[in-house]
C-alpha positions in Angstrom: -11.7 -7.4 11.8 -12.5 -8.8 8.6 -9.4 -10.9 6.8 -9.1 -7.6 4.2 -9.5 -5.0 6.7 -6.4 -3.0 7.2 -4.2 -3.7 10.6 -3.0 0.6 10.1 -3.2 3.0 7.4 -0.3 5.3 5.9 -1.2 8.5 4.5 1.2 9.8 2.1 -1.1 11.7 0.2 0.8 14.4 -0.9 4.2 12.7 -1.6 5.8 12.2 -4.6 7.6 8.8 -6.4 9.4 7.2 -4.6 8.0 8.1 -0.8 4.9 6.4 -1.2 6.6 3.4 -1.8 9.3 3.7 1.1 6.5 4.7 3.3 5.2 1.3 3.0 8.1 -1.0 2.7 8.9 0.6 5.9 5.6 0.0 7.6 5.1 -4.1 6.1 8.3 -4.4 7.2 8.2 -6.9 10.8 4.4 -7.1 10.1 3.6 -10.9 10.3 2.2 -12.6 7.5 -1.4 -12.1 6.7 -1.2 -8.8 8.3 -3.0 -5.6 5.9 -2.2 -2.5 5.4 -4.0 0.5 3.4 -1.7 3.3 1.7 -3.2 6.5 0.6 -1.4 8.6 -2.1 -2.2 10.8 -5.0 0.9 10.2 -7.0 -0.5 8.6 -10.0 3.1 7.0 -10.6 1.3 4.6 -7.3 -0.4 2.6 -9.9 2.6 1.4 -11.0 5.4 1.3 -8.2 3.3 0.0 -5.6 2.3 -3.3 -7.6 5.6 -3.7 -9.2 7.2 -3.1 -5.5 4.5 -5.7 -4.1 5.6 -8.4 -6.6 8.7 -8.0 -6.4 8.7 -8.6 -2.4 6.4 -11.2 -2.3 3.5 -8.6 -1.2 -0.4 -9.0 -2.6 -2.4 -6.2 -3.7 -5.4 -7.2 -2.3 -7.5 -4.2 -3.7 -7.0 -0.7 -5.5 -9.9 2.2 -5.2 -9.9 5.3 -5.8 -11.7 8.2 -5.4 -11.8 12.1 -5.4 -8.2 11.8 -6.8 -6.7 9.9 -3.9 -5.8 5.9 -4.4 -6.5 3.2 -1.8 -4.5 0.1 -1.9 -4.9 -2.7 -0.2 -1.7 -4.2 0.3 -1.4 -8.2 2.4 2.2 -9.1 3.7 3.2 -12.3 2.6 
């Protein structure tokens, strides 16, 4: 496993502001430092909570794809 590749992956494709978010504080949270995790959603309100959520605590967005109207992010606990 390569230092970006995800340690699980949450799918909440499907969901709407603000579960895509909770989904993933939930998940990072206990995860040790270092540790990745990729989100799936297709709320295009994503773009924006999940980095504002990330900064705020003390997560990196190591990448955002997307593709066929789903987004990938990349997100690295801190």
């Amino acid at each position: 496993m390569t230092q970006d590749q995800p340690f699980l992956v949450i799918d909440a494709r499907g969901l709407n502001c603000p579960l895509p978010v909770l989904r993933l504080r939930k998940r990072l949270k206990g995860l040790g430092a270092g540790a990745v995790v990729e989100l799936l959603a297709t709320d295009r309100a994503a773009l924006r909570d999940v980095p504002a959520f990330c900064e705020a605590q003390g997560y990196i967005v190591v990448a955002v794809d997307e593709a066929d109207g789903v987004l990938k992010f990349r997100v690295r606990a801190g």
